[in-house]
C-alpha positions in Angstrom: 175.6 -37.2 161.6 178.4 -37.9 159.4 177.2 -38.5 155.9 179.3 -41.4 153.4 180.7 -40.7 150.4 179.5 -43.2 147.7 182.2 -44.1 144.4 179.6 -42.3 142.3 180.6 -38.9 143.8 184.0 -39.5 144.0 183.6 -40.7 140.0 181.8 -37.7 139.5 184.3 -35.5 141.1 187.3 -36.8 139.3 185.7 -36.9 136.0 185.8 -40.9 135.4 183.4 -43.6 135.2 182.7 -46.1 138.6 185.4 -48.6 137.0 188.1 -46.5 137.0 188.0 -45.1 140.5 187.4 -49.1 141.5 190.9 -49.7 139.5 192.4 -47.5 141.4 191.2 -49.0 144.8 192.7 -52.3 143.7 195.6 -51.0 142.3 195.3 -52.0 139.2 197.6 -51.3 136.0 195.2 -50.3 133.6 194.9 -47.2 135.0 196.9 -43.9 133.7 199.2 -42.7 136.2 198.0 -39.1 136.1 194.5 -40.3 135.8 195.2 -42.2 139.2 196.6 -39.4 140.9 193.5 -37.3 139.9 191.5 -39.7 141.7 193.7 -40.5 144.3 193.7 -37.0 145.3 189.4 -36.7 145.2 189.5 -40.0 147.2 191.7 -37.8 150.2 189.6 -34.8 149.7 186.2 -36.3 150.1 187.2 -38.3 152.4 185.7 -41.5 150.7 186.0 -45.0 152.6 185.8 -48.0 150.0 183.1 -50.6 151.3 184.4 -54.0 151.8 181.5 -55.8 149.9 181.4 -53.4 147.2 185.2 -54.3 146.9 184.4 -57.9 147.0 182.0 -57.8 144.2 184.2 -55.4 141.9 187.2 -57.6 142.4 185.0 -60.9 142.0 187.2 -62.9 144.9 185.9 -64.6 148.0 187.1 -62.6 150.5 184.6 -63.7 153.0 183.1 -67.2 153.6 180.0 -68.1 155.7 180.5 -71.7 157.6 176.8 -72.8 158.2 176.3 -75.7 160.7 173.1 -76.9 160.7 170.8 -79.1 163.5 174.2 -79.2 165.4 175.7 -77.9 168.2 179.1 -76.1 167.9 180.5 -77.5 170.7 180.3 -81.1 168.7 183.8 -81.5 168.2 183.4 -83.4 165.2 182.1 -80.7 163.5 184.4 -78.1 165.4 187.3 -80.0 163.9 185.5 -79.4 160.0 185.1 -75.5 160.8 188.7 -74.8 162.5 190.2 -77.0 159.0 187.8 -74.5 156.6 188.8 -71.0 158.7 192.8 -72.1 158.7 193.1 -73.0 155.2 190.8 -70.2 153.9 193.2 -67.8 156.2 196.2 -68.7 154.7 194.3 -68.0 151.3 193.3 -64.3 152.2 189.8 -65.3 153.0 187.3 -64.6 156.3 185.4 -66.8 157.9 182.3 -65.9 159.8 180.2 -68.8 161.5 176.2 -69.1 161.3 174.0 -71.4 163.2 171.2 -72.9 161.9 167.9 -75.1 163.5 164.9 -76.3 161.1 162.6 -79.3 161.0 163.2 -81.7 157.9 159.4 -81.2 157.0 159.2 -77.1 157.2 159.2 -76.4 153.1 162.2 -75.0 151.3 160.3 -71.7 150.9 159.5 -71.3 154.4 163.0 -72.3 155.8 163.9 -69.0 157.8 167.7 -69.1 156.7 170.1 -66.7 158.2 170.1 -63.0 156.8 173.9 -64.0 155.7 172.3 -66.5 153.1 169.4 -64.5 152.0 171.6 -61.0 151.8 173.7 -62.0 148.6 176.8 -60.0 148.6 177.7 -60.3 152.3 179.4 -63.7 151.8 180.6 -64.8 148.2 180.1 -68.5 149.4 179.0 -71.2 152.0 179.9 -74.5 153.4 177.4 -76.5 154.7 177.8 -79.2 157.7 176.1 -80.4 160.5 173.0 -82.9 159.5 171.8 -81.3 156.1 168.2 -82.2 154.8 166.9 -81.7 151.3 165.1 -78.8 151.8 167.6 -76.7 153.1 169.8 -77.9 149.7 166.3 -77.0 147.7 166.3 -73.5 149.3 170.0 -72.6 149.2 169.5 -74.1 145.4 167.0 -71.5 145.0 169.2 -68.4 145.9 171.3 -69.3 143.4 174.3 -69.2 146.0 177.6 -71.3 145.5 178.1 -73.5 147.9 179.7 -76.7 148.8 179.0 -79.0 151.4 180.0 -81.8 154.1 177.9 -84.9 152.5 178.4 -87.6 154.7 175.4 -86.2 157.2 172.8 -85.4 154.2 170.2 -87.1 155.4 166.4 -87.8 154.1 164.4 -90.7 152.5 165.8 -94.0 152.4 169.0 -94.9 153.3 169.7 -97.4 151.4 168.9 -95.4 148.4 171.0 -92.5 148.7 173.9 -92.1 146.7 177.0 -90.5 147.2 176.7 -86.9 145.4 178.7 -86.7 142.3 179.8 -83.0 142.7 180.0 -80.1 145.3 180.8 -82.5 148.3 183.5 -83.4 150.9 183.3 -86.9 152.1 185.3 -89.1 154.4 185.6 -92.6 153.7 183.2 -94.7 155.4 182.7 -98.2 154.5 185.7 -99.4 153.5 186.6 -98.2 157.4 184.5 -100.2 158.9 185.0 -103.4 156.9 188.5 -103.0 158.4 187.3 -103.0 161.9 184.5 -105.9 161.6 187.5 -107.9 159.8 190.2 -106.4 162.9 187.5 -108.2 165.2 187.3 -111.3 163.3 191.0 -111.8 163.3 190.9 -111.3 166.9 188.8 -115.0 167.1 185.3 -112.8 167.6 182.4 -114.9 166.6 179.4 -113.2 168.3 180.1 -109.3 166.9 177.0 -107.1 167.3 176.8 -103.8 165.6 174.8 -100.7 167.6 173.0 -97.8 165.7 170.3 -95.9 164.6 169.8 -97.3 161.0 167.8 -94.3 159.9 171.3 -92.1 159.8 172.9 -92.9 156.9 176.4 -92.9 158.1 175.3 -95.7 160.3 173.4 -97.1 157.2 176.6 -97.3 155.4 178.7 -99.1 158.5 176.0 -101.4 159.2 175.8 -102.7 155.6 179.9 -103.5 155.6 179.3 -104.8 159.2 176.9 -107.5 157.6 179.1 -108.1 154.5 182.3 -109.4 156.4 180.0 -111.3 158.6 178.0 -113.3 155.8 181.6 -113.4 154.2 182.9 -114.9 157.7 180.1 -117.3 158.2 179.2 -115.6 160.7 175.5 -114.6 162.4 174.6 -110.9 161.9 173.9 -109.4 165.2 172.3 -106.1 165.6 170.4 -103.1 167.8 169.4 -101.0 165.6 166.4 -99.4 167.6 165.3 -95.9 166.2 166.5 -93.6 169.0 163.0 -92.0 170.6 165.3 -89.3 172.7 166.4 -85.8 171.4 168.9 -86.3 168.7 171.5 -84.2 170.5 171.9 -86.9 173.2 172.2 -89.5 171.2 175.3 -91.0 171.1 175.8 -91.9 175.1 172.3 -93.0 176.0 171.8 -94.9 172.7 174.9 -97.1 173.8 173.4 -97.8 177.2 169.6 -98.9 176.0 171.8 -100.8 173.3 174.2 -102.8 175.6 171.0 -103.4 178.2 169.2 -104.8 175.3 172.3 -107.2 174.1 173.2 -108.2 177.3 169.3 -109.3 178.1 168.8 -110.5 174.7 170.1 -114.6 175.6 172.4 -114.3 172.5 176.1 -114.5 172.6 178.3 -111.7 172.3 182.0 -111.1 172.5 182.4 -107.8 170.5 180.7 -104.5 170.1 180.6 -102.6 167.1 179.6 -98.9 167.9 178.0 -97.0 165.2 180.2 -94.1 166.5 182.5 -93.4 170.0 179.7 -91.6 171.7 177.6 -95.2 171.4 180.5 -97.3 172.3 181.0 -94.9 175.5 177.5 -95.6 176.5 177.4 -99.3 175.7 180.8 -99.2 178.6 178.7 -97.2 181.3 176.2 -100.0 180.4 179.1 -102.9 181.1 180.7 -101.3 183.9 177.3 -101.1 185.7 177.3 -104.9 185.3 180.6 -105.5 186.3 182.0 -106.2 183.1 185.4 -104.7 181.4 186.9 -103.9 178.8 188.5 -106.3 177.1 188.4 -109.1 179.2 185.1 -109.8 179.0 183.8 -107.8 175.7 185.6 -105.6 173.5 184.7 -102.8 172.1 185.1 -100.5 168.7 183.4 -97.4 167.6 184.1 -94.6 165.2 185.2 -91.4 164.2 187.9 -91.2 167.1 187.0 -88.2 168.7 189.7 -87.2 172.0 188.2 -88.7 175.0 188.6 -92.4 172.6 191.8 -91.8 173.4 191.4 -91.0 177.5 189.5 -94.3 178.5 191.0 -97.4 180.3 192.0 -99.6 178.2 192.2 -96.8 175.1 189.0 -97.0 172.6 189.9 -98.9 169.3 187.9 -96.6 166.7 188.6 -95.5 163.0 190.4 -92.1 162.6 188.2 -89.2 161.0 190.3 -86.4 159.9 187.8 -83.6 160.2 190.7 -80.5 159.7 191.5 -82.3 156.5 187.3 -82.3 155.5 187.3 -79.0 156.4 190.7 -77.7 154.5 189.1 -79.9 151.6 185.6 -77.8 151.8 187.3 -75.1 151.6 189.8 -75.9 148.8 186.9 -77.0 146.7 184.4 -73.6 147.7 187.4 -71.6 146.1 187.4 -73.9 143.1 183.6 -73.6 142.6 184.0 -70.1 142.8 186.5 -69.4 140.2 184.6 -72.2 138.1 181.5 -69.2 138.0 179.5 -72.0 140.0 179.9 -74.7 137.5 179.8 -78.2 139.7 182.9 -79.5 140.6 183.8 -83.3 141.4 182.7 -84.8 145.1 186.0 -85.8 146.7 186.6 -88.5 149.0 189.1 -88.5 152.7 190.6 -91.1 153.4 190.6 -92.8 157.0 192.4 -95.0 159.4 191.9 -97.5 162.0 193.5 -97.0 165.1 193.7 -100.2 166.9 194.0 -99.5 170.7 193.4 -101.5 173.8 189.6 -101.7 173.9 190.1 -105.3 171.7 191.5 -108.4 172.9 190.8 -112.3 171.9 187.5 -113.3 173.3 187.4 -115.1 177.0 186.9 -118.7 177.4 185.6 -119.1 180.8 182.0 -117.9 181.1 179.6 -115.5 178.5 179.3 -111.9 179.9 175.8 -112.7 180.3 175.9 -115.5 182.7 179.0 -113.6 184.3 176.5 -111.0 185.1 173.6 -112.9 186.2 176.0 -114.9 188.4 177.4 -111.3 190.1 173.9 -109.9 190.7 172.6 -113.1 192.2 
């Protein structure tokens, strides 16, 4: 079996110390030309290859970044969209990325997380972006490792939500509330007077668009209106089936409704399986909004009006900031903030006058 060369032999062999010969493997300046050729030529003759790591560490760049998505599954396109933004920009900087996967329980302790051997092995990657739905105690153990990372903050999640700040520093956000004020006020302008907003409150994403929901409607005069159910289901179906128990339960509830606010587009799918079962559409009878925009918002009949989430632009934005962080020594850096759009499409029209979905329905089935 072939045995490897380490740099001290080839140090040894030239006559120079471990820093010289790892000059001359970055092709630095400060090295003597004759003093380079001396080692050049011991390099050849050994026939030493230079470990990547050990040439990260000398040359104290981030040549390779880990892109850790937690609780999630990569074929989410959401969070896709974050880790194809992260590998193009850190490409185009002279960086790798390698992607990790990770599954824990919010209430395993910190010390007992059982983190991938990329995180644990310091040296293999000089930093880490963290998405998918973060709890503390992953943060506590990563803390602990003393590794630099930064991280996707709007799916931290863990105690209550109405208490969680924003982190100051070390996070990518996109903008949120101010979003979906804009599409409770697009609805309003639309004549809606019975708008009901659909989500698992114990998120806080959905925290956050369920609190501007209820501003514009006290603003408007209007009733709040709300399913907020905790989902009992696995978390990985959520988004479909939590739409249909939603719209069952607003339709049955005797309570008018001309609008449906969608935490996100995989509720406001389900809540239109739930509609079309009863023979109602889309806009005529009740329209519909959701969030984040993902591509099949844009393949339904009428076209899902949603808010635009740019997640290549979160991810170039992770990792623009990891590179900062880095060359900062670890020293937190400022949050920072992406902005969003609403995209009005065809899912939203001026509310019927002829007959309440509900008594439309009732009146079909009879």
């Amino acid at each position: 079996m072939e045995r490897n060369v380490t740099i001290k032999e080839v140090a040894r062999k030239a006559g120079v110390g471990i820093a010289t010969v790892s000059r001359v493997l970055n092709s630095s300046a400060r090295v003597d030309p004759k003093t380079h050729a001396r080692v050049t030529a011991v390099i050849r003759r050994l026939g030493y290859r230079p470990n990547a790591q050990g040439r990260r560490l000398v040359k104290r760049a981030a040549e390779m970044v880990c892109f850790i998505l937690s609780n999630r599954d990569f074929v989410n396109p959401f969070h896709s969209g974050i880790l194809c933004g992260a590998e193009r920009f850190l490409a185009q900087a002279g960086h790798d990325v390698v992607f990790s996967s990770l599954r824990y329980s919010s209430s395993t302790p910190a010390a007992q997380l059982a983190l991938p051997r990329i995180v644990t092995h310091r040296g293999i990657a000089d930093g880490f972006i963290l998405s998918g739905t973060i709890y503390p105690n992953l943060l506590e153990a990563v803390d602990e490792l003393r590794a630099p990372y930064v991280l996707f903050g709007n799916n931290i999640v863990g105690g209550d939500p109405a208490d969680r700040e924003l982190r100051a520093s070390d996070a990518v956000y996109y903008e949120d509330r101010e979003a979906s004020r804009a599409l409770v006020e697009l609805l309003v302008r639309h004549q809606h007077r019975a708008i009901w907003f659909a989500a698992d409150l114990r998120m806080p994403w959905f925290y956050r668009r369920a609190a501007s929901y209820r501003a514009v409607m006290q603003e408007s005069g209007l009733p709040v209106l709300e399913y907020t159910q905790p989902y009992q289901g696995d978390y990985r179906d959520y988004g479909v089936r939590y739409g249909e128990e939603a719209m069952e339960h607003i339709l049955g509830s005797g309570q008018p409704v001309t609008a449906v606010f969608a935490g996100n587009d995989g509720i406001a799918f389900g809540a239109w399986k739930a509609l079309q079962r009863r023979g109602l559409r889309v806009p005529d009878d009740i329209s519909l909004v959701g969030f984040d925009d993902v591509q099949e918002a844009r393949l339904t009949e009428p076209p899902l009006t949603t808010v635009h989430v740019p997640t290549e632009q979160i991810g170039r934005e992770c990792g623009q900031l990891l590179l900062e962080k880095l060359k900062a020594r670890g020293r937190p850096l400022p949050s920072r903030m992406v902005p969003t759009t609403v995209v009005e499409r065809g899912s939203v029209a001026a509310p019927g006058q002829v007959q309440s979905p509900e008594s439309k329905a009732q009146g079909q089935a009879s």
